[in-house]
N, C-alpha and C positions, 0 to 999 in steps of 0.2 A: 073268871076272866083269864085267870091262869093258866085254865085247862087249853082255852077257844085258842092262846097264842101259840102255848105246844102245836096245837093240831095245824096252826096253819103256818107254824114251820117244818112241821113234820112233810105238809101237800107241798108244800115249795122244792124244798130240798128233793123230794118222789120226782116232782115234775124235769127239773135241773136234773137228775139224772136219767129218766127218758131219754128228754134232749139229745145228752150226749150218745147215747147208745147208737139210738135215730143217725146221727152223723157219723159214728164208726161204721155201722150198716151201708151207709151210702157210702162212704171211698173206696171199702169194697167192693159192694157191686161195679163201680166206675174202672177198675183193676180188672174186675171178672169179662168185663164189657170189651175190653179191647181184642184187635183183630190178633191172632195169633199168627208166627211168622209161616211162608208155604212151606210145605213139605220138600224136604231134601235140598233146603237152602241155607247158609248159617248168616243169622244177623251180620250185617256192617263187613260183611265179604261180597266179592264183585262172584258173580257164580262162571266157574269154567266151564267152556264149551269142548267141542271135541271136532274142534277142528286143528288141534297142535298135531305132536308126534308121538303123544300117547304118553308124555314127562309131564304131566301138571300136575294141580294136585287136587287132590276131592274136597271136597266139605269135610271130612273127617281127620283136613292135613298130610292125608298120606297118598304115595304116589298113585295118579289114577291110570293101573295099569288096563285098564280095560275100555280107555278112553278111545273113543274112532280116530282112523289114520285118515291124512287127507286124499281124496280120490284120483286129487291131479296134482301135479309140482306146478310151484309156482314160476311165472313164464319166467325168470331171473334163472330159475336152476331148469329148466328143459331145455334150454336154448344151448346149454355147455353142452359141448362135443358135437354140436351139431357140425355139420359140414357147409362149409361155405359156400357160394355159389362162383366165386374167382379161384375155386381148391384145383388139384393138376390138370384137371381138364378146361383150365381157364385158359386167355387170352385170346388173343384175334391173328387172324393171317391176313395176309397181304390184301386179301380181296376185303379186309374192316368190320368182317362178320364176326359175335361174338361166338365163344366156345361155349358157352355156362354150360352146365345140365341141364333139367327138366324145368328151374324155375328160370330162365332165361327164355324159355318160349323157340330156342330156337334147335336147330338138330347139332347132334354131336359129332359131325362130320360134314364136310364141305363139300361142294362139286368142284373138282378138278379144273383150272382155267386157267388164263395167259396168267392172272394177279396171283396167284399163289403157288405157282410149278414152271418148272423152264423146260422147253423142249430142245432138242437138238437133233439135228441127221448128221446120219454117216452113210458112208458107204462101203460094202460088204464086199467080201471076195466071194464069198457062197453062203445061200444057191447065187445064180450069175442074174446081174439085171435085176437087182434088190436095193432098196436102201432102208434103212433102218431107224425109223423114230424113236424118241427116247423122251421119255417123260419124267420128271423130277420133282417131287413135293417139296418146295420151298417156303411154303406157309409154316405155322407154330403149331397144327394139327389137324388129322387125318382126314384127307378129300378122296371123293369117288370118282375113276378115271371111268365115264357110264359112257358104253356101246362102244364105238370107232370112230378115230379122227375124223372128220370132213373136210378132203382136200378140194383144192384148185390148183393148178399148175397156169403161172402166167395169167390170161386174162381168159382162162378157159371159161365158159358160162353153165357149166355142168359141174356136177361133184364127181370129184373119183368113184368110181366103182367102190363098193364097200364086199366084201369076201361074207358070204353068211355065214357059212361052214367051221369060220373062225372065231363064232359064237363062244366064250368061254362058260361055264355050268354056272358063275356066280360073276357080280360086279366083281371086278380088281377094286382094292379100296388101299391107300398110299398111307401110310404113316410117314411122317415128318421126314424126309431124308432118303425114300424107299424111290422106285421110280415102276412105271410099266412100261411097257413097248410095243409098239405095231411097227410091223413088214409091210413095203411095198415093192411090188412088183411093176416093174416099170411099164414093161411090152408083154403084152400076152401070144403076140407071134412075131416072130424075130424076121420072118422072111416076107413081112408085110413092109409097103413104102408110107403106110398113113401112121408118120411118127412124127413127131413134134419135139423142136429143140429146143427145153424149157431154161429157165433161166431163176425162176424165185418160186415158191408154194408158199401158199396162203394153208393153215391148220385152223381152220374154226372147231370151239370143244365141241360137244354134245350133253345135253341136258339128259335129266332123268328119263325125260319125255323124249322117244327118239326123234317125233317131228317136230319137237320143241327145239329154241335154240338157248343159249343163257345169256344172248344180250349183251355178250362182253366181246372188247375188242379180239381179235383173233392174232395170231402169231404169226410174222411174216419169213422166211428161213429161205437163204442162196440156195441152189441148187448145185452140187456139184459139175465141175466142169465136164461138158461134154454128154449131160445128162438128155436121153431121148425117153418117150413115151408113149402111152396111143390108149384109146380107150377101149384096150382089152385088156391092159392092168389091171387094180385092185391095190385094197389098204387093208388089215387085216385088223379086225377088233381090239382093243387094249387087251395085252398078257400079262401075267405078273413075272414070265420066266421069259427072258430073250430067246432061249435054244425054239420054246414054244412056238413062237411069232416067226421062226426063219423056217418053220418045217412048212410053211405054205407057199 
């Protein structure tokens, strides 16, 4: 009876340690079983991208100098130095049109007209039978004085004769303060009686378009005392040089 209870504490105790073996075995495998972390990532860190300035830092803490630059500045830093569109070539002239550059839509120069130039006559001692118009850019920035004035003297129903020959190679173009000029020649024959005693001239501009007009009121100007005419005169293109405009 002695022997049968050894034995069957001896299978017990065997068993009891199985058991436990059994359960070491298994919290291992349960360890072995888990997902391992990905490659080139460090647990419980946020993983840097490469989209800074090349200062972060890598998985291994140290500077990731080989990190990508960004391909564009952020619109905060492109925008600095940019130029403005009110920058020196801003404002408006008389006629309300703006100045901007190229984002304003519109050109960087004006047409010459009654709202932004002042014209004025005089009259000349030489050549004889001339008077002399005078054009002034009073606008905030530069207008095109384009072709030849288009006169009327009095209730004439014709334009002055225009001079072709008085063609200059390029538009006169007026910066703020500058002026052009056109010549007219009153009588084209002195020993003719078909003259007329005028009293006021009407100056309509001229658009870019020569048969065009610009729509804007036109310039009414006295005529000097004593002033005759006839339609063998002539008005001579806009010059950017007075001496130019008197040699016609």
């Amino acid at each position: 009876m002695r022997d049968n209870r050894i034995r069957t504490t001896a299978l017990a105790a065997t068993a009891l340690l199985a058991a436990l073996s059994l359960t070491a075995c298994s919290g291992d495998d349960g360890k072995a079983g888990a997902a391992a972390p990905a490659a080139g990532t460090t647990s419980g860190r946020p993983q840097v991208t490469g989209t800074g300035t090349g200062t972060g830092t890598g998985t291994d803490g140290k500077p990731a100098g080989n990190a990508a630059r960004p391909t564009a500045r952020p619109a905060s830093v492109a925008s600095q130095g940019s130029t403005s569109n009110t920058g020196s070539n801003a404002g408006s002239g008389k006629d309300g049109s703006a100045t901007g550059g190229s984002n304003t839509g519109r050109p960087a120069t004006a047409t010459c007209i009654g709202e932004n130039t002042e014209v004025t006559l005089t009259k000349v001692s030489r050549p004889i039978n001339h008077l002399l118009l005078t054009m002034t850019n009073t606008g905030s920035r530069a207008c095109n004085a384009y072709h030849a004035p288009k006169l009327r003297f009095d209730d004439a129903q014709a334009v002055f004769p225009i001079l072709g020959d008085s063609r200059p190679q390029a538009v006169v173009t007026l910066a703020p303060g500058r002026s052009a000029y056109a010549a007219i020649l009153l009588t084209g024959d002195v020993e003719t009686n078909d003259q007329y005693k005028g009293s006021h001239l009407t100056v309509h501009f001229s658009a870019k378009d020569p048969s065009g007009s610009t729509g804007t009121v036109p310039d009414e100007l006295t005529l000097p005392a004593d002033t005759y005419w006839d339609d063998k005169g002539f008005v001579t293109y806009w010059q950017s040089d007075m001496a130019d405009a008197l040699t016609y």
